[in-house]
LUMLUMVEX-41076 format. One record per residue (C-alpha): x, y, z. Coordinates in steps of 0.25 Angstrom, whole numbers, plus 5000, padded with zeros to 4 digits. Layout:
N
(pt (X; Y; Z)),
...
//
This chain:
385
(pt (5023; 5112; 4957)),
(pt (5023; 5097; 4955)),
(pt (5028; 5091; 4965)),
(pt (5038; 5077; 4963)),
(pt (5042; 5068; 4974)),
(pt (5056; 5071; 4979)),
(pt (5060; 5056; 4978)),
(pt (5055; 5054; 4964)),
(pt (5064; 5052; 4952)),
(pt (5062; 5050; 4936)),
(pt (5063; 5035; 4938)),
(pt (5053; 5034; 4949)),
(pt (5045; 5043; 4940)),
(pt (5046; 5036; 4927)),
(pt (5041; 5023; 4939)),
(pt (5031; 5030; 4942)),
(pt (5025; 5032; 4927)),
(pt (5028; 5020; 4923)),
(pt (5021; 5014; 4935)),
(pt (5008; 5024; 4933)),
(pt (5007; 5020; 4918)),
(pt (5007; 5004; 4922)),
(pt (4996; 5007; 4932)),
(pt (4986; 5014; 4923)),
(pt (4989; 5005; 4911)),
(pt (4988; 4991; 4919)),
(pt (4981; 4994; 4932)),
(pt (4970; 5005; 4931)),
(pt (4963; 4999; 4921)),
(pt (4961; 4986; 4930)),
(pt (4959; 4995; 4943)),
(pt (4943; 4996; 4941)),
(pt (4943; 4981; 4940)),
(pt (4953; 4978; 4952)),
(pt (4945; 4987; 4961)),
(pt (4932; 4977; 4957)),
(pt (4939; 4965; 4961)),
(pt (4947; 4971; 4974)),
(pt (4960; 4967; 4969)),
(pt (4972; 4969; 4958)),
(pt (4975; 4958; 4949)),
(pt (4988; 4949; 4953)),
(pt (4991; 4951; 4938)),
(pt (4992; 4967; 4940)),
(pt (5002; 4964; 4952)),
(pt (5011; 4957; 4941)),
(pt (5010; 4966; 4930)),
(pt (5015; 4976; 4941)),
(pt (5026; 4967; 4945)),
(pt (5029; 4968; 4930)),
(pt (5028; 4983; 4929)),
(pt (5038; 4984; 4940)),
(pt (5028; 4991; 4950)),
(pt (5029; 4980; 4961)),
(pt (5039; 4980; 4972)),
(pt (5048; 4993; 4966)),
(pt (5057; 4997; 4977)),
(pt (5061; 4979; 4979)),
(pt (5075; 4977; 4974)),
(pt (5076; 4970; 4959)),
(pt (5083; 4959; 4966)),
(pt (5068; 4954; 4971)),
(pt (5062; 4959; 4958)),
(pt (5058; 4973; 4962)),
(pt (5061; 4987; 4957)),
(pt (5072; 4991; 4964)),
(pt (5068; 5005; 4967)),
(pt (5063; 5010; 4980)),
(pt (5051; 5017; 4988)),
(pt (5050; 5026; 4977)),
(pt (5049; 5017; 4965)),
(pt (5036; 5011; 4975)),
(pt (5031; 5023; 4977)),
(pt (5028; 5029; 4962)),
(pt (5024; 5016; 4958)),
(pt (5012; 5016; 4970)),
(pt (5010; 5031; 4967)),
(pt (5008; 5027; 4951)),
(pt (4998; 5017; 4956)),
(pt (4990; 5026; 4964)),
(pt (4992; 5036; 4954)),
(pt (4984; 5027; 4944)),
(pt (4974; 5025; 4955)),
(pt (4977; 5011; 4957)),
(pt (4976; 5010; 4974)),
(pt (4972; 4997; 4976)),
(pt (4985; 4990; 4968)),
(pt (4993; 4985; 4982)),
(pt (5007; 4988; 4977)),
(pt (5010; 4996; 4988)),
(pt (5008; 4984; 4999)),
(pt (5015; 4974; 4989)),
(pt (5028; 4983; 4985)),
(pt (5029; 4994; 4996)),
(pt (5025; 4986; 5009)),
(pt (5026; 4968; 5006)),
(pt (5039; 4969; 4996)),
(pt (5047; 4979; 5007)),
(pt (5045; 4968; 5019)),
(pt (5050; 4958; 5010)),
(pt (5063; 4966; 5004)),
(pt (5064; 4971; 5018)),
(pt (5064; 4962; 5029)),
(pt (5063; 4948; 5020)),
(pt (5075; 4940; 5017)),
(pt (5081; 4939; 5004)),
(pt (5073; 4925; 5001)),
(pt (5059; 4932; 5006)),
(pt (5063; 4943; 4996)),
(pt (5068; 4932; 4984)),
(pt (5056; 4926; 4985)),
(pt (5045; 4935; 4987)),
(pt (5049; 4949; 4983)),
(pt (5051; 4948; 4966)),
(pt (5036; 4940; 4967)),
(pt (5031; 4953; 4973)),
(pt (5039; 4962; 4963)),
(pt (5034; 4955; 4953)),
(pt (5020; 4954; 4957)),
(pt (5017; 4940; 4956)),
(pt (5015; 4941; 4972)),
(pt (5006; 4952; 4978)),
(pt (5010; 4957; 4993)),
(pt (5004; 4958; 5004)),
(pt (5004; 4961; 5019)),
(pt (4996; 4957; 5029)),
(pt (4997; 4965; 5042)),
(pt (4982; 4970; 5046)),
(pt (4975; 4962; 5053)),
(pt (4960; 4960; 5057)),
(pt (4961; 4965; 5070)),
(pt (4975; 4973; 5069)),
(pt (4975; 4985; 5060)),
(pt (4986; 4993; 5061)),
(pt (4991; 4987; 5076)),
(pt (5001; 4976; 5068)),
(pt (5007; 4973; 5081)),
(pt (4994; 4966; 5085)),
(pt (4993; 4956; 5072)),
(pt (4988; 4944; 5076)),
(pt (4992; 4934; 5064)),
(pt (5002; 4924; 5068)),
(pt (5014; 4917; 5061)),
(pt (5019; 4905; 5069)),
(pt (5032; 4898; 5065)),
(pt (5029; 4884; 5062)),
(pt (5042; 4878; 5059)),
(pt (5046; 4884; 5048)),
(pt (5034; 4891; 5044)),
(pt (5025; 4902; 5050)),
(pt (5009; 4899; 5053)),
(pt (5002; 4913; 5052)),
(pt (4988; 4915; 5056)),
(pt (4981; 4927; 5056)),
(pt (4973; 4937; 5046)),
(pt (4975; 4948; 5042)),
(pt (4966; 4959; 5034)),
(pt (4967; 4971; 5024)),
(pt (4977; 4966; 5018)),
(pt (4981; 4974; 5005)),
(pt (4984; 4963; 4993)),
(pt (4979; 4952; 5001)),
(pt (4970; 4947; 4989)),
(pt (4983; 4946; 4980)),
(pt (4994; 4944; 4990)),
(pt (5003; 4932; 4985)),
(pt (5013; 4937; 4998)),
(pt (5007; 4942; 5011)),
(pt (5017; 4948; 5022)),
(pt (5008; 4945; 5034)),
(pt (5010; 4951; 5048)),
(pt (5010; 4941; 5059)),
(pt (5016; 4938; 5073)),
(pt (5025; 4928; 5073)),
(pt (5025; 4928; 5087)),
(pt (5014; 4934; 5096)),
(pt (5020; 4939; 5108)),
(pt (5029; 4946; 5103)),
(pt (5020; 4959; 5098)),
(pt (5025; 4968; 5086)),
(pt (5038; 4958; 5089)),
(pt (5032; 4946; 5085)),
(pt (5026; 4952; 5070)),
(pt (5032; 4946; 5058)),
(pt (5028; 4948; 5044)),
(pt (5029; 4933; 5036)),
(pt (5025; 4932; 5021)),
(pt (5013; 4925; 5017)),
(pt (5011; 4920; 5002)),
(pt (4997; 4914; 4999)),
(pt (5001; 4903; 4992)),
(pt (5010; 4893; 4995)),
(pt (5017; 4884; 4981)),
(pt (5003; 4888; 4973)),
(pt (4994; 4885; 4984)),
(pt (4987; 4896; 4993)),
(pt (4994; 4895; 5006)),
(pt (4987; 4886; 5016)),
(pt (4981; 4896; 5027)),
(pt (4981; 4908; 5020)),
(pt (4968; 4916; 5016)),
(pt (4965; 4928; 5009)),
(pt (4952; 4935; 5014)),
(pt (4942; 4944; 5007)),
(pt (4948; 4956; 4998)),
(pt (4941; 4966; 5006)),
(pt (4930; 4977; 5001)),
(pt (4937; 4989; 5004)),
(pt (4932; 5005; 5003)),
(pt (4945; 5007; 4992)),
(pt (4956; 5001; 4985)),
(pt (4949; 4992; 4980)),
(pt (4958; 4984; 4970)),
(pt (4966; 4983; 4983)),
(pt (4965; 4967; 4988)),
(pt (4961; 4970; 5002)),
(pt (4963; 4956; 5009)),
(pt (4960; 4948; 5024)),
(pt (4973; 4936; 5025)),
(pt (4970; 4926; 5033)),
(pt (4981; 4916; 5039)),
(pt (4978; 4903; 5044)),
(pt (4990; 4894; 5047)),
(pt (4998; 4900; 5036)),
(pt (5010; 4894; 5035)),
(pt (5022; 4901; 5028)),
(pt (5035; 4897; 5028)),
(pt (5049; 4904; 5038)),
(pt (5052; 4910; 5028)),
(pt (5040; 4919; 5023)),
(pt (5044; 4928; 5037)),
(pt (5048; 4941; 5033)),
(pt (5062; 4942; 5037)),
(pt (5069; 4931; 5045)),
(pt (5066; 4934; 5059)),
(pt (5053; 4934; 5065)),
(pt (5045; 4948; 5075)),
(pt (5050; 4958; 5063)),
(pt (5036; 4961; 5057)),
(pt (5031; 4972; 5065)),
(pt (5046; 4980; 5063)),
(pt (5046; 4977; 5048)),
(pt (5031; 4982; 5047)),
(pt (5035; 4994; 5057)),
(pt (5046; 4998; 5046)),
(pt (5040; 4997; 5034)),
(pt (5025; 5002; 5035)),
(pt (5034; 5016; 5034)),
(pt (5036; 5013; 5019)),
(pt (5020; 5007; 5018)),
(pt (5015; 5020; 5027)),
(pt (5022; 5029; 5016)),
(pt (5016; 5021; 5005)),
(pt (5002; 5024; 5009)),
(pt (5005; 5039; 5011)),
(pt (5009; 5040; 4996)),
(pt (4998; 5032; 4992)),
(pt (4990; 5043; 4999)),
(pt (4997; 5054; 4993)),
(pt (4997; 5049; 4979)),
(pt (4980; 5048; 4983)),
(pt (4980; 5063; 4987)),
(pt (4985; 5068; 4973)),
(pt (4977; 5058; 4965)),
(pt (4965; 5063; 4972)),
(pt (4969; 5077; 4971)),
(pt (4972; 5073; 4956)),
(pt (4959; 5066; 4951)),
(pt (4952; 5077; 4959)),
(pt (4958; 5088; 4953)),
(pt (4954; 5082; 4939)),
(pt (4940; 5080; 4943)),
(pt (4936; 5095; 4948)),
(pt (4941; 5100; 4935)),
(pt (4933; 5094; 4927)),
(pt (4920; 5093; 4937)),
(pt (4911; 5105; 4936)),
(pt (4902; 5111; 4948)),
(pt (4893; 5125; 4947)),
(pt (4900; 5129; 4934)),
(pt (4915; 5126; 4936)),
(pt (4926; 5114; 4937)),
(pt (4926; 5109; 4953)),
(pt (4939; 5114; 4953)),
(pt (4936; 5128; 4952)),
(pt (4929; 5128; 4966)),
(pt (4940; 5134; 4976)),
(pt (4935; 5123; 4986)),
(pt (4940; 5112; 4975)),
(pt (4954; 5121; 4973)),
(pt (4956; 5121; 4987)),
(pt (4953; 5108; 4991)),
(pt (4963; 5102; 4981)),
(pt (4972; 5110; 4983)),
(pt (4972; 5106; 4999)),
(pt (4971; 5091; 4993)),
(pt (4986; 5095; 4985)),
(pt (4993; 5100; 4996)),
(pt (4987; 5089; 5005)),
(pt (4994; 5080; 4995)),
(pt (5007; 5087; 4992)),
(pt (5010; 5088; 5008)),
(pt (5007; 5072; 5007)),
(pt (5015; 5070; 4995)),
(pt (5028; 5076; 5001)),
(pt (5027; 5070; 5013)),
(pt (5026; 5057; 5006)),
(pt (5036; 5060; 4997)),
(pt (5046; 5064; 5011)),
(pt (5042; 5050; 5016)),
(pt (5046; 5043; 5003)),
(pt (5060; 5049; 5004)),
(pt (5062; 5046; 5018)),
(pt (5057; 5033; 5016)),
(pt (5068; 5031; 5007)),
(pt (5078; 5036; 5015)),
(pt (5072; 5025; 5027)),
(pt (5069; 5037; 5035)),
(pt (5052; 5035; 5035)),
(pt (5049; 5033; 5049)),
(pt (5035; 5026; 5053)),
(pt (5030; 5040; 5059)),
(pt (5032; 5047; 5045)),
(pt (5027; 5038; 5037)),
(pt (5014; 5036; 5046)),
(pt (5013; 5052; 5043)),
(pt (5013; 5049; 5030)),
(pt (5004; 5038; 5030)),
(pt (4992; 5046; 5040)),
(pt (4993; 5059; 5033)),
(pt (4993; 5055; 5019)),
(pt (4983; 5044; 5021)),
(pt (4974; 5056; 5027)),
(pt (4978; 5066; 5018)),
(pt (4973; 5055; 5006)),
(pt (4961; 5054; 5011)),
(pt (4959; 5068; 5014)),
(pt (4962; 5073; 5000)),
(pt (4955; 5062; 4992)),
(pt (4942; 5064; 5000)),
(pt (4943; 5080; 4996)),
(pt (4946; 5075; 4982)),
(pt (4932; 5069; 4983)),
(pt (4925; 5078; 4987)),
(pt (4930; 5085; 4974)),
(pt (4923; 5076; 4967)),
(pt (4910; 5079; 4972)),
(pt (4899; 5067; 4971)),
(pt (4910; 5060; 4959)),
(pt (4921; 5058; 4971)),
(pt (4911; 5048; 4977)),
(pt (4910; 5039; 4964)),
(pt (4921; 5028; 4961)),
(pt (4922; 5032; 4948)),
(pt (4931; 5043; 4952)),
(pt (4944; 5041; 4958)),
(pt (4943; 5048; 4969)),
(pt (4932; 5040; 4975)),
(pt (4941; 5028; 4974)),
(pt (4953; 5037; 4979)),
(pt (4944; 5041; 4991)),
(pt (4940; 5026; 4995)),
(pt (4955; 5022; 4993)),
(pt (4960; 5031; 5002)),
(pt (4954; 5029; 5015)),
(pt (4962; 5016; 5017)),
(pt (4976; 5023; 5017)),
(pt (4972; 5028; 5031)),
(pt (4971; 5014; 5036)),
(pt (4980; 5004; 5030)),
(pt (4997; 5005; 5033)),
(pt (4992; 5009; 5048)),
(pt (4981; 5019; 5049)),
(pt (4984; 5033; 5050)),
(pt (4980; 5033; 5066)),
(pt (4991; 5023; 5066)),
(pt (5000; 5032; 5058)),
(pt (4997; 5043; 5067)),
(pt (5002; 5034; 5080)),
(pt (5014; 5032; 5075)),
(pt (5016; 5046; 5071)),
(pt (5012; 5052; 5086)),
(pt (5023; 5042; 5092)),
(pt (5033; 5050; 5085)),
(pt (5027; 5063; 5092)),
//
């Protein structure tokens, strides 16, 4: 049977299509190039601003799609499906732009979410740190009030869209003895009237194993002034709450991510050993081929509906951190398991770049680590026990 997402309709699916044509027209034929350089062009992010691909679930009223958690999430599934992983829509519409709607005031959201909707602005957020991981009550970066400006010093690293950020929501304490009480999260935008912002420094775009068209950046902040008003929300020690409720949303975002992996895997794969040969017949003759893809598919259908259970109670507001860490541990594993059977499949032509799965394989290990580690998720899941 074929199986459909319970939440899905014909206008998300006509979304969907539409989205999946624009990537393989305007994106895949740039993606070999874009994973040379180790960054997407600031003119792609524009042309998907056009195309109506950024910031889908933000109201019209700030310039975005006015749908919701499902329009964002066929358009990333359309992306990935295209087998375009290193386009960083999913930090810049499905975790920056929500802060802003959310917790900003309305002039935050005037002035900066139509920008990111657009795509003339890229997003950003810098929580990791050198030294801090996954512990964000133990950042060290620092915004002092200064009159009516904050003084942020600190760095920051890893940090997905750094290269291309125009906006950067950056974690720091605005009061240090406070603990997760003293967090605030206060936007930064590189330049100021034209002019880089005095302070502000992007590091290298770091070598990474994978997503390689993904800008991959160190920040560093050295007296940066921003003005009051670039604080997220009007009151100051709400960072680490607003983080605590929304990496939920970003935590699901990674688990589809992984399950739309699984099936490509399990897709490409299933393509390759008909068509490959060994000892006189296709590879998927061998019972050993049928059985392990047929493991990798019920591995991936079980993620699929799980995914698709978190979606609707994510819709409903009903997504609680310890579900959503499930999601995010397993899939993440389950991904990694399943693509590295895929692989295998392939024999010696798994190993070369030239075949999807390799860059599949090297693209997949991140998903483990970043939006908490998966020991992290499982913490949070044995304080439910």
């Amino acid at each position: 049977m074929q199986y459909e997402a319970p939440w899905m309709n014909d206008e998300l699916r006509i979304l969907k299509d539409a989205a999946k044509k624009f990537f393989e027209q305007e994106f895949v034929p740039e993606a070999a190039r874009w994973n040379a350089e180790g960054v997407v062009d600031k003119a792609a992010w524009r042309k998907a601003g056009e195309a109506g691909l950024l910031c889908a679930e933000m109201p019209e009223a700030y310039g975005g799609g006015g749908g919701d958690y499902r329009h964002e999430t066929v358009i990333m599934e359309a992306q990935l499906e295209a087998g375009l992983g290193g386009f960083g829509n999913q930090v810049h519409s499905t975790i920056v732009a929500p802060y802003i709607l959310r917790y900003g005031t309305e002039e935050q959201r005037q002035r900066w979410l139509p920008k990111l909707a657009s795509g003339e602005w890229v997003a950003a957020i810098a929580m990791t740190e050198p030294n801090t991981g996954s512990d964000l009550q133990a950042v060290r970066t620092t915004a002092k009030k200064d009159g009516n400006e904050y003084v942020i010093n600190g760095s920051k690293t890893y940090i997905s869209n750094g290269q291309n950020a125009d906006l950067i929501i950056v974690v720091a304490k605005t009061d240090t003895t406070l603990g997760a009480r003293g967090i605030s999260l206060l936007v930064v935008d590189p330049e100021e009237d034209g002019s880089p912002r005095a302070g502000f420094r992007r590091g290298r775009n770091l070598d990474k194993i994978g997503q390689h068209s993904a800008d991959t950046s160190e920040l560093f902040f050295d007296d940066v002034r921003i003005p009051q008003s670039n604080l997220i929300g009007e009151e100051e020690g709400k960072g680490f709450f607003m983080l605590m409720e929304q990496l939920p949303q970003e935590r699901l975002n990674i688990a589809q991510a992984a399950v739309v992996a699984m099936e490509r895997a399990i897709e490409v794969t299933l393509d390759f050993v008909k068509e490959r040969k060994a000892f006189g017949q296709r590879v998927l003759d061998f019972q050993n081929t049928q059985f392990k893809l047929a493991e990798c598919k019920t591995k991936a259908r079980i993620a699929r509906t799980f995914v698709d259970n978190c979606v609707l109670w994510h819709l409903e507001g009903k997504l609680d951190a310890e579900t959503a860490s499930m999601a995010k541990y397993w899939c993440t594993d389950t991904q990694c398991e399943i693509i590295d059977e895929c692989l295998q499949l392939h024999g010696g032509a798994g190993y070369m770049n030239e075949y999807p799965i390799a860059e599949m394989y090297a693209d997949a290990r991140v998903q483990r680590i970043y939006g908490g580690t998966n020991e992290i998720m499982k913490v949070l899941i044995a304080r439910g026990l």
